[in-house]
DOVOKE-295606 format. One record per residue (C-alpha): x, z, y; residue in three letters. Coordinates in steps of 0.001 Angstrom, whole numbers, plus 500000, padded with zeros to 6 digits. Example, Ala and Ser with C-alpha at 12.3 -4.5 7.8 and 13.67 -1.06 7.14 Angstrom:
512300507800495500ALA
513670507140498940SER
This chain:
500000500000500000UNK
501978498659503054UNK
499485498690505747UNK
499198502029507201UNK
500555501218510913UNK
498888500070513814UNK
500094498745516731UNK
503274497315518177UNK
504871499350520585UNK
502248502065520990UNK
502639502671517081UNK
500793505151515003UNK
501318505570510843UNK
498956507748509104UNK
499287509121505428UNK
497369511543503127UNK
494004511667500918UNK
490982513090501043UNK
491310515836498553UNK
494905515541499157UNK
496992519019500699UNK
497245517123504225UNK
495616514213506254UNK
498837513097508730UNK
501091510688510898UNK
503176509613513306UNK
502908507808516740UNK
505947506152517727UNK
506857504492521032UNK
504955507449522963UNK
506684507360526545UNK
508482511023527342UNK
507325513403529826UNK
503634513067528795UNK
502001516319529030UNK
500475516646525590UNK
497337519062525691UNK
496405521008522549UNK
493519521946523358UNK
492392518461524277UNK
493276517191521023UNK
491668519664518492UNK
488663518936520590UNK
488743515344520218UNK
489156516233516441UNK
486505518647516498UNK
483823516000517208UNK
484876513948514696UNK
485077517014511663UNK
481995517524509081UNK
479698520636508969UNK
478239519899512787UNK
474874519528511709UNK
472299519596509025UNK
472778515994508518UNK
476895515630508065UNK
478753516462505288UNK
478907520387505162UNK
482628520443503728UNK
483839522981505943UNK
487144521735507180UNK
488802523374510514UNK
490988520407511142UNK
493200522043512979UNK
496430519956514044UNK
500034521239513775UNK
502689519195515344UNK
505971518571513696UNK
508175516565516338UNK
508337514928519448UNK
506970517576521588UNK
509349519836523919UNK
507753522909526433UNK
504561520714526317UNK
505821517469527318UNK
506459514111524977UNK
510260513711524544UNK
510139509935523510UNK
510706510615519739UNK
508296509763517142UNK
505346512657517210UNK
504599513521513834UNK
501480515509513328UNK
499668517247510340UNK
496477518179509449UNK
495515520605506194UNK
492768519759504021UNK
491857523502502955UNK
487989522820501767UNK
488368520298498760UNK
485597520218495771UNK
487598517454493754UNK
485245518542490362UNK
481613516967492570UNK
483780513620491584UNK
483667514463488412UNK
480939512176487716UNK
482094509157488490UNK
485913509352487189UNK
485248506389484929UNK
482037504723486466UNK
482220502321489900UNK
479816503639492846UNK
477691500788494204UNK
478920499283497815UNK
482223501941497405UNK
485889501182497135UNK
486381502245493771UNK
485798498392491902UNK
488174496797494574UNK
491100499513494664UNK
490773499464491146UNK
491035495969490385UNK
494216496226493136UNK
496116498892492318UNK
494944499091488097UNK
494323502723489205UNK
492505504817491985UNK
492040508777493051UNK
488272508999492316UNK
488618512452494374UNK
486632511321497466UNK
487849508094497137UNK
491381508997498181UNK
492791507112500718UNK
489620505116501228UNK
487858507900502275UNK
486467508180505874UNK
488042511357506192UNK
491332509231506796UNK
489995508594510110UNK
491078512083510739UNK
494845511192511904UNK
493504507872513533UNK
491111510561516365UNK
494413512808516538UNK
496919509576517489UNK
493820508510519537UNK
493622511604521924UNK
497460511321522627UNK
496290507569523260UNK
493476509364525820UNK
495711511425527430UNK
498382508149528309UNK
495639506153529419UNK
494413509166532056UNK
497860509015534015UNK
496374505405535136UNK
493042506212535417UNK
491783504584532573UNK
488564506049530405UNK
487225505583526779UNK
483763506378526096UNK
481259505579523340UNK
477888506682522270UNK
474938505606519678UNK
473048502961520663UNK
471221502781517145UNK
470614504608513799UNK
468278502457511297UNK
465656500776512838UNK
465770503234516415UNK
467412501605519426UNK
467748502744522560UNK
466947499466525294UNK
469320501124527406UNK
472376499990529487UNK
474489503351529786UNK
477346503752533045UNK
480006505937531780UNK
478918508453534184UNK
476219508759532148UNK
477767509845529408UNK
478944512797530928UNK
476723514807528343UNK
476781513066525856UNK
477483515876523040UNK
474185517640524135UNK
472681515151522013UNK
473009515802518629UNK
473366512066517670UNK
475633511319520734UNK
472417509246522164UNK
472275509545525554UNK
468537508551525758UNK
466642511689524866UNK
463399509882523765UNK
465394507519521383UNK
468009510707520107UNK
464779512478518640UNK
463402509703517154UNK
466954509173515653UNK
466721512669514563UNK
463366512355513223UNK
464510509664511178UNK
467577511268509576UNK
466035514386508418UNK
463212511903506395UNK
466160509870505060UNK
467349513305504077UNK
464631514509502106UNK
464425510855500233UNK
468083511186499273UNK
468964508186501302UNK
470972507184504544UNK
471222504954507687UNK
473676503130509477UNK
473161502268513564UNK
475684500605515856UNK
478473502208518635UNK
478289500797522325UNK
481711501655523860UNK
482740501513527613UNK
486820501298528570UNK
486403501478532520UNK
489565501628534926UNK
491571499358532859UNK
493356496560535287UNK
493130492846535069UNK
496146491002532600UNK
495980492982529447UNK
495999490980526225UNK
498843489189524471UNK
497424485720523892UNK
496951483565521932UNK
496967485753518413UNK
496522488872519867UNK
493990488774522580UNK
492727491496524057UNK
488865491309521818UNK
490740490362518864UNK
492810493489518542UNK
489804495907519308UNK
487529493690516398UNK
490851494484514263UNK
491178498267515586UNK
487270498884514853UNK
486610496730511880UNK
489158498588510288UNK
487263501916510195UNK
484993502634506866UNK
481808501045507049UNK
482337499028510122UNK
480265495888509576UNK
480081493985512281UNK
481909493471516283UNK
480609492035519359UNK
481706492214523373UNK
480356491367526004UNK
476906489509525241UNK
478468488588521609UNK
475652487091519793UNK
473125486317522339UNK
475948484608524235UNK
475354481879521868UNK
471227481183522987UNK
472232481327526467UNK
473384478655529027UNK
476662478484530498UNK
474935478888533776UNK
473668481944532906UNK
476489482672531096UNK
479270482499533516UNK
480751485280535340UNK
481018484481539206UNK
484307485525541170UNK
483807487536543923UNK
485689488730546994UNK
485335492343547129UNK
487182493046550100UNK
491200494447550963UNK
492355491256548829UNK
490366492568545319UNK
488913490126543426UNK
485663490714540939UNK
483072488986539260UNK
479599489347539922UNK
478217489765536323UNK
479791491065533436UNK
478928489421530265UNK
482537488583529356UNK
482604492209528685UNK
485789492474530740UNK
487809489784529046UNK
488366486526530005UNK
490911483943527572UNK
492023486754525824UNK
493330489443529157UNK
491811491949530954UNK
489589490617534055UNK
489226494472535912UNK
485665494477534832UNK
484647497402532345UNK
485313496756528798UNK
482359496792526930UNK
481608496160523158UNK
479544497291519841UNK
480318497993516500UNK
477839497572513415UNK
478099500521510621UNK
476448500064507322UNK
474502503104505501UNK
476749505511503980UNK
476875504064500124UNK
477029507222498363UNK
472848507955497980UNK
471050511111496412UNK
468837508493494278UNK
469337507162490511UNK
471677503711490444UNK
472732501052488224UNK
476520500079487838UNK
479367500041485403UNK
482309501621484357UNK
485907500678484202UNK
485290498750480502UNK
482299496849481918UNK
479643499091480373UNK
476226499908482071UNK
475584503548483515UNK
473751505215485998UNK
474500507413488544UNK
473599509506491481UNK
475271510667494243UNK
477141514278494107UNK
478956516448496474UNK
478383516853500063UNK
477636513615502282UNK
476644512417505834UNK
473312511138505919UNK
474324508521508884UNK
477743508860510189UNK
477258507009512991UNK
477660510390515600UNK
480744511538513856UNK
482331507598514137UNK
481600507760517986UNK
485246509710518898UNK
487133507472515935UNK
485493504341518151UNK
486903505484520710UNK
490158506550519441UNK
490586503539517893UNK
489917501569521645UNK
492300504020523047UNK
495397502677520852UNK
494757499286521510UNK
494355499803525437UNK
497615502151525452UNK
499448499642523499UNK
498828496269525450UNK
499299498687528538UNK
503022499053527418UNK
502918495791526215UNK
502449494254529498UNK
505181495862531120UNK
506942493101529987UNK
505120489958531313UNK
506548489800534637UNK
509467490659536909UNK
């Protein structure tokens, strides 16, 4: 398995399994004299761990972090930061079940047919509690991208079949983690609440889609033509578990419109600035930055693992059924919100550094 960096200069590695001693990693090419603050990061990891609600996974995990290098009397020193993070609440035996036998719409088939062998604990590395280090190199991505002014927020726009019709600012999201859903539109967040505790008493799940908003970030980032600005966050975001689908700007309904409704009219916005009028470019133009806010959306499927009797096989190709064990979100849509955003705030920090080397 030789894929477990992202990134180019703004690097981050992460290591570990789910039922493993430690979820971990390293982020290399951090700039020194960054003021790195604790209690900023465990609180970014806080809103991603399980046990926040009757409708997350109850494993009771404190997720605290415990830095190994690169930090000196608070400050970044340049050197790689490694971080760890203890698993202490593992229940390996609720896997018990399915040791032998493939769990519909999981990883087990695929890293089995890969690898001729798999950790059926949790699914191992394929297990969404991996995202773990990705919210921890994330926040350190946060606090880089403050010094400049720059923002990364995300909320639910949809669980199931509830949608909120709602453009958010990201002053609007000020408050966003008084909703238990992360939905800032009240009448929509009960309805999505309403939904999940149903889907909870059937034994089943939901997925819903992530609106994110990256305000403050300045016109020419993006490293075209292979690694334009929208095609590293589709990357960064389609790479978390379940992700199913990307979009910015007006994505799909850019394709029923009209390229004069479409297009994004420059604007002179006074002391020499220069903006457009519309956004629907979702602040990218060709592949770089325009100024505008970022703005995109990420599709997550239902969580696969279902409290209902299902068909499937086992490793020699033999029919079995089985249900699904052990503790599980119902929709993890809320809990992705932070790894959205951490996952934005790598690519942004990145192609920030990136870009300090396109010009004299």
């Amino acid at each position: 398995m030789s894929a477990n960096t992202f990134g180019t200069l703004f690097r981050l590695t992460t290591f570990g399994e789910s039922h493993g001693p430690a979820m971990g990693g390293i982020i290399d090419g951090c700039p020194a004299g960054l003021i790195i603050d604790n209690e900023f990061v465990q609180h970014e990891l806080n809103r991603r761990r399980p046990g926040q609600s009757g409708y997350t996974s109850p494993r009771d995990e404190s997720d605290s972090i415990e830095f190994l290098s690169g930090i000196f009397e608070g400050k970044s020193t340049g050197t790689p930061i490694a971080f760890i993070i203890r698993n202490t609440d593992q229940r390996s035996f609720d896997y018990d079940h399915v040791r032998e036998a493939y769990r519909p719409s999981h990883a087990d088939f695929t890293y089995d047919s890969k690898y001729g062998f798999r950790d059926y604990r949790g699914g191992g590395r394929s297990s969404a509690r991996e995202t773990l280090s990705r919210v921890a190199g994330g926040a350190i991505a946060k606090l880089l991208l403050k010094e400049v002014g720059i923002t990364v927020k995300a909320y639910v726009q949809r669980i199931g079949e509830i949608d909120t019709a709602q453009d958010f600012s990201i002053e609007q999201l000020e408050n966003i983690e008084s909703s238990p859903v992360r939905c800032p539109d009240k009448a929509a967040s009960d309805k999505m609440l309403t939904l999940i505790n149903r889907l909870k008493a059937e034994g089943d799940t939901a997925g819903g889609v992530i609106s994110c908003i990256i305000e403050g970030v300045p016109a020419g980032l993006g490293e075209p033509v292979f690694d334009k600005l929208q095609a590293d966050l589709a990357k960064a975001v389609m790479s978390i578990n379940t992700a199913k689908g990307f979009e910015y700007g007006d994505g799909f309904n850019a394709a029923s419109m009209r390229g004069s409704e479409h297009n994004d009219i420059f604007i002179a916005a006074g002391a020499g600035k220069i903006e457009t009028a519309t956004n629907h470019s979702g602040g990218i133009q060709g592949g770089i930055s325009n100024g505008a806010d970022i703005r995109f959306r990420v599709a997550f499927k239902p969580i696969a693992t279902i409290r209902q009797a299902q068909q499937t096989v086992n490793r020699i190709g033999e029919s079995v059924e089985i249900e699904g064990k052990g503790r599980h979100d119902v929709c993890v849509v809320p809990r992705a919100v932070p790894i959205v955003e951490a996952m934005a705030a790598l690519v942004i920090a990145d192609h920030l550094l990136r870009n300090r080397s396109a010009r004299l």
